[in-house]
N, C-alpha and C positions, 0 to 999 in steps of 0.2 A: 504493500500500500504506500509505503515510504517514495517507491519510486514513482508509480502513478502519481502521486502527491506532486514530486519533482517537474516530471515531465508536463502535466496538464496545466500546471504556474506559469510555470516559465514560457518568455517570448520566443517560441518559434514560429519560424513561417506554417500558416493554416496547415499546409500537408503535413508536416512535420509534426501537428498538435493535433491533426487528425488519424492519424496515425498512431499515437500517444492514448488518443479514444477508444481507439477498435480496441486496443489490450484490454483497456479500464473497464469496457464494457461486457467483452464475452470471458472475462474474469470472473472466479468465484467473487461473490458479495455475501459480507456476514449481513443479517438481518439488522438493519441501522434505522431505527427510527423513534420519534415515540408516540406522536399520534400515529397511527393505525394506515393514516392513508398517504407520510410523507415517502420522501423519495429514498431509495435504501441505500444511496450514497451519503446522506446525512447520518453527522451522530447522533446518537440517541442517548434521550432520558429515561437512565435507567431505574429511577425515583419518584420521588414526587416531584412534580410541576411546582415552581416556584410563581409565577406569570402566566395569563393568558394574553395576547397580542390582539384587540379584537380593531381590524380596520372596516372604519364607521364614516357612511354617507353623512355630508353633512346636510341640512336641511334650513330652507329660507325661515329666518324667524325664531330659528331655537340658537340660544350661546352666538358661534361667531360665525357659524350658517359653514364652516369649512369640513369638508372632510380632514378624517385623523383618524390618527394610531392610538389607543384607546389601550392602556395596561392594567390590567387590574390584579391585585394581589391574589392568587388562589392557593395557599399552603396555609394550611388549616393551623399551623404554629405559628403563625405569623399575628403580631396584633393587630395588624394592618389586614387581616383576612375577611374576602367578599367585597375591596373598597377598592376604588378607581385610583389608582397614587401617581397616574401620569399620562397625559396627554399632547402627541405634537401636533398640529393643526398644518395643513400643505400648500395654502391657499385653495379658495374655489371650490366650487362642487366638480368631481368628476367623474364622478359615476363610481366612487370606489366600488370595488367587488373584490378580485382574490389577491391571495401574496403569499410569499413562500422564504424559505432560507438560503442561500446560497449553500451548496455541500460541502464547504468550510465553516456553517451557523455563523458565522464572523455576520452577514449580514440578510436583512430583510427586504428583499425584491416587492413591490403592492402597486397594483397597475389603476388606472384608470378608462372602465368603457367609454367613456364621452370625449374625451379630450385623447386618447392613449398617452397621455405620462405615466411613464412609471416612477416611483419613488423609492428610493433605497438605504433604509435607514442603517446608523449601527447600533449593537444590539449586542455588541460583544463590553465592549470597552465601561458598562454601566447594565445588565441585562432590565434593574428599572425603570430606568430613563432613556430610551432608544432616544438616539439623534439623525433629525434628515441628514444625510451628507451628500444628495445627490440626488438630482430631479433628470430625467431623461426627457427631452422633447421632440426629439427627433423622429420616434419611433416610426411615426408612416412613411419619413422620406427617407430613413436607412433603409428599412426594410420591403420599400419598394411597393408600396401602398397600403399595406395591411393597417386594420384600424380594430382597435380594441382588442389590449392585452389583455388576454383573463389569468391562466393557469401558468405561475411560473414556477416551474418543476426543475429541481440540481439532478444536473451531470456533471461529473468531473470537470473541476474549474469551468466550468461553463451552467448559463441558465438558458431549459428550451422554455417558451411564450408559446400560448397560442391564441391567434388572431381570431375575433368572432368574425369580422366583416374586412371592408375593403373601401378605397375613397372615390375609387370610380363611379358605384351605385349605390353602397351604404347596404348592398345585400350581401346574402351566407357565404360569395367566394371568398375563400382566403387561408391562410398557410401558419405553420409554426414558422418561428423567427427563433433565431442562437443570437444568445449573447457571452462574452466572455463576463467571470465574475467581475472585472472590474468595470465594465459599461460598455465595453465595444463590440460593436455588430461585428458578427462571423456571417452568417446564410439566411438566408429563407428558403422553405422548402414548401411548393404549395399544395394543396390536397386535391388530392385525384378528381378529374370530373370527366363526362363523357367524351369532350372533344378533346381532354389533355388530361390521359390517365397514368402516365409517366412512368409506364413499364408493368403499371399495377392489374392485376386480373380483376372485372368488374364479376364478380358471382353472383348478382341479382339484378333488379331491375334499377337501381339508382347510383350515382356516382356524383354526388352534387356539388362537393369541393368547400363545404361547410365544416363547421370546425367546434371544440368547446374543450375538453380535458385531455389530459395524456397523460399515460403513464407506462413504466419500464418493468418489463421481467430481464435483470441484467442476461440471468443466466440462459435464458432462449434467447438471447441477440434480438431482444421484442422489444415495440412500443406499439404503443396501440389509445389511437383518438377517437373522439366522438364528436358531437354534431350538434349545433342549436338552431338562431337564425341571425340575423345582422343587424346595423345598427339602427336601420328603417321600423325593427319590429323592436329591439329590444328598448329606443329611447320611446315608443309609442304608449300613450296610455293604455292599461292591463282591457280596461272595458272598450273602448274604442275599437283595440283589434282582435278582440274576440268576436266582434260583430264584424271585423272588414274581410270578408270571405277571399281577396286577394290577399293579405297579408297571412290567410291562416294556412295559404299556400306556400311559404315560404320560410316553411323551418327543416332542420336535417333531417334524414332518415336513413343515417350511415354511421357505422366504426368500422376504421382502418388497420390495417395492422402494419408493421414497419420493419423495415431491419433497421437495429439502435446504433449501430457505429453508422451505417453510410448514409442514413438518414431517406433510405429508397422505399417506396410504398409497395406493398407487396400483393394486399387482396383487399378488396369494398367488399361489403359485407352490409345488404339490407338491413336495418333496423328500426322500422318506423315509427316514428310519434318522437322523437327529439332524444334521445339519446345521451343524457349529462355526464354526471359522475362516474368515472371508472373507477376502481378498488380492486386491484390484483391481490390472489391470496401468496401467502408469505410461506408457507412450507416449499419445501424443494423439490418434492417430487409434486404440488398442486401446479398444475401448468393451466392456469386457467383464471379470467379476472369480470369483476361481473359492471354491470349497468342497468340504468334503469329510465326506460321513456315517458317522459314527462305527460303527455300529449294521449299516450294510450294505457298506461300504468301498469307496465309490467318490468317484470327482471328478465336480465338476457343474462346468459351466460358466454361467454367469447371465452373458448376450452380447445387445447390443442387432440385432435383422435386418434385413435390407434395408428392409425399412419404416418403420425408426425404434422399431422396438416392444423391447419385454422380454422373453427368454425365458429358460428352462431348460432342462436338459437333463445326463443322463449323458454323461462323454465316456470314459472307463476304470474301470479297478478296480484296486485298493491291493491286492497279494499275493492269496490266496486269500480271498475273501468269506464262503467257506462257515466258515473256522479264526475270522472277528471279529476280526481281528490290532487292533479297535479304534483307525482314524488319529486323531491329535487334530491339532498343530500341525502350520500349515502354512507355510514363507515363499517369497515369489516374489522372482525375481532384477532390477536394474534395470531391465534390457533385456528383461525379458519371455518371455525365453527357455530359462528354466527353475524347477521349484517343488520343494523340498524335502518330504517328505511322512514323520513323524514316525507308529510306531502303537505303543502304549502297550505290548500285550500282548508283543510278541517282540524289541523293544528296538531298534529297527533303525528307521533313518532310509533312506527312498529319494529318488532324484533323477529325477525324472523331464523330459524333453524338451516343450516345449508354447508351441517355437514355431510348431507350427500348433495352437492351442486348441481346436481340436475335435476331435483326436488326440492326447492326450499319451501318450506312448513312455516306460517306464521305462530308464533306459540307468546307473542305479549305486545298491547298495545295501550300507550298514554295519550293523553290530551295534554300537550304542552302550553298553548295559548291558543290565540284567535286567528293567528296564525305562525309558522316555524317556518323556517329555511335549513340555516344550517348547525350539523349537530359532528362534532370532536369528541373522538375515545381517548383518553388515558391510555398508553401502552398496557397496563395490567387489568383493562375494562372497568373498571373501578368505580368511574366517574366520567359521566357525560355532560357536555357543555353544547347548549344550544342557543343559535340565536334568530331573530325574526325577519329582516329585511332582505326580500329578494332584488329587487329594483325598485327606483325610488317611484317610477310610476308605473307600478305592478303591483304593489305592496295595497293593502285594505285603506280604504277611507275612514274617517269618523270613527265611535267609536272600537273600533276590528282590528286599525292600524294601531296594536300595542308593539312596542319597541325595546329590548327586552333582551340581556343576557341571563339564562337561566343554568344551573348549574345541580345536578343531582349526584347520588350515590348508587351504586349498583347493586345490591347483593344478591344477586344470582336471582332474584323472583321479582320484585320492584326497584323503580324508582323512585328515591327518597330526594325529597328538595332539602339543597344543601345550603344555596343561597339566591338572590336574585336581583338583578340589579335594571331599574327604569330607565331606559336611555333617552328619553322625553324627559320627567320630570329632573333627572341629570344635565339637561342641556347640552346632550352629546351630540342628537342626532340618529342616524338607522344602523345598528350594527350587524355586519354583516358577518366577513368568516371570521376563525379564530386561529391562532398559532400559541404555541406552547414555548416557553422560556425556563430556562435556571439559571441560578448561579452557578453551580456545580461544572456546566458544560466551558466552564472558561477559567476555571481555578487552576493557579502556576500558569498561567499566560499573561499576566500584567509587567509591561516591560522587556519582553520577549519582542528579538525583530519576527518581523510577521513574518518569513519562511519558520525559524521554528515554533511559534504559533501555529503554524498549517499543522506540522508533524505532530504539537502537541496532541491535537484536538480527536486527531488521528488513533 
């Protein structure tokens, strides 16, 4: 790892660091994470969570109307536990939505769909007090149109983005973008579509070139994306285009699968009704990572077959299909043996059974509020964290639109509320995902030049 460390740092020419990737990639990977759903190049907390990171839409009229990076204490030894002890504000609304760590955790990538800035806070040097140190504006015109960063997922010294949209039409074409950890454009890679499927085999009826999550099995040379719709639909009011019968044609009905070092698409793979959250299982012999569509409410399973090949496939259905209870987040448990399943519309988070993946069993469901988004495992299932705001005009009117980090306890049969915190009468705004923090993951690094900081962390 020391050397991957080396090689993936340091300045060489593109071929030279891509090259450096292919190893990194179809290399064994220890199981590195500690939510459930980050990337397995990242270290992991092996403990308790000291911080949850929660980046929060900001909203005209409440506090200072900006989006921000929202830290709230969550270590139950803490006297400071269940309370907000720091906040950076970015300027502007941008549509906050996702962010992630870079595979050094030294820092936090947090995109904007409206504007695509990303923001890059540090989060090493104070894990507290995260500091901006870096605003990216460039992103459409490095990357060659693409518009709205969602999902930024670590690879070796490098972060993949994926685009929902594009600045030609503001609809679903558009591609992953590379960046290096320190901010600079490597590629774009765009997503297969019927007239430019870029080597990929189209196995159904759709090939749209829409785009939304991604994620890596290091050790099958996999990545594998999904699908939503573009910026025409995603900045549009929730009730406006549910009634605009053109717009409601114009969301994914696709995951792709990839080779992870050369970044080549390999199969389309129909999936209808929108396609979000991917969560690859973590065992070494599970070759297989699931999804779920928004739009028709079910689980897919995307599982390699006795041949070695790629498929898809339905395996259940989310509550009633025909009600849209609209699933969004979804997290899987270490052990593979169970997936939380979050649906916007009736506020309820289900648990369902899947360890056998081709049959998953619902076996527990809560009502979290009026409405949920998204919901974060504790590496040891312990404790789940959820929060409310899907889009700032997608989200409930009146009063529906509660705002709302909520945080419970697991034990094996209920959720127990542990704490909860108002992000309206906070004058925060809409919080959306969450990331996890320690101190622990940076202790003996103060003072350290940052190569051996890399290797510490390591």
């Amino acid at each position: 790892m020391q050397t991957i460390n080396k090689l993936s740092r340091s300045r060489l020419p593109l071929a030279g660091l891509s090259a450096a990737l292919c190893v990194a990639a179809l290399a064994p990977v220890a199981l590195q994470a500690d939510e459930t759903c980050a990337s397995p190049y990242m270290k992991k907390i092996t403990g308790q969570e000291d911080f949850v990171y929660v980046w929060t839409l900001g909203v005209e009229g409440i506090g200072d109307e900006q989006d921000k990076l929202v830290t709230v204490d969550v270590n139950p030894k803490s006297e400071k536990y269940g309370k907000v002890i720091h906040t950076v504000s970015v300027g502007g609304r941008n549509e906050a939505h996702h962010s992630d760590f870079t595979d050094d955790r030294q820092y936090l990538w947090a995109g904007g769909l409206d504007t695509s800035k990303i923001f890059v806070f540090d989060v090493r040097t104070d894990p507290a007090k995260p500091k901006l140190v870096k605003t990216l504006t460039d992103f459409v015109a490095k990357s060659g149109g693409v518009v709205g960063p969602h999902t930024m997922y670590a690879l070796p010294g490098r972060m993949i983005i994926t685009g929902l949209s594009n600045n030609k039409d503001h609809g679903g074409r558009t591609a992953l973008v590379e960046y290096t950890n320190e901010g600079g454009y490597i590629a774009t890679h765009w997503i297969p579509t019927d007239s430019d499927l870029r080597g990929a085999i189209k196995s159904g009826k759709y090939a749209d070139g829409y785009n939304y999550d991604v994620r890596a099995l290091p050790r099958k040379n996999l990545l594998v994306t999904s699908s939503f719709t573009g910026w025409n639909n995603y900045m549009m009011d929730f009730g406006k285009m549910l009634k605009d019968e053109a717009a409601m044609k114009h969301f994914g009905n696709t995951v792709v699968t990839w080779d992870l070092h050369t970044k080549q698409p390999k199969k389309v793979f129909d999936v209808p009704g929108a396609p979000l959250e991917i969560r690859c299982a973590w065992g070494e012999s599970h070759n297989y990572c699931f999804t779920t569509t928004a739009l028709t409410s079910q689980i897919w399973l995307i599982h390699e077959d006795a041949k070695g090949e790629w498929q898809a496939k339905a395996v259940a259905d989310i509550g009633d299909p025909k009600s849209i209870p609209l699933p969004v987040d979804i997290s899987i448990s270490n052990d593979d043996q169970r997936l939380w399943v979050n649906t916007f519309m009736d506020g309820n988070t289900r648990l369902f059974d899947i360890s056998n993946p081709e049959t998953p069993v619902q076996i527990y469901e809560k009502h979290i509020g009026a409405q949920v988004n998204m919901v974060s495992s504790s590496w040891d299932g312990k404790r789940l964290y959820y929060t409310s705001s899907l889009l700032a005009n997608w989200d409930k009117k009146g009063p529906d639109n509660e705002q709302f980090l909520k945080v419970f306890n697991w034990d094996g049969k209920e959720l127990k509320p542990a704490f909860a915190i108002d992000f309206t009468a906070e004058k925060l705004g809409r919080p959306h995902q969450m990331r996890f923090g320690a101190h622990a993951l940076y202790s003996g690094l103060a003072g350290k030049p940052a190569m051996e900081q890399v290797s510490a962390v390591r």
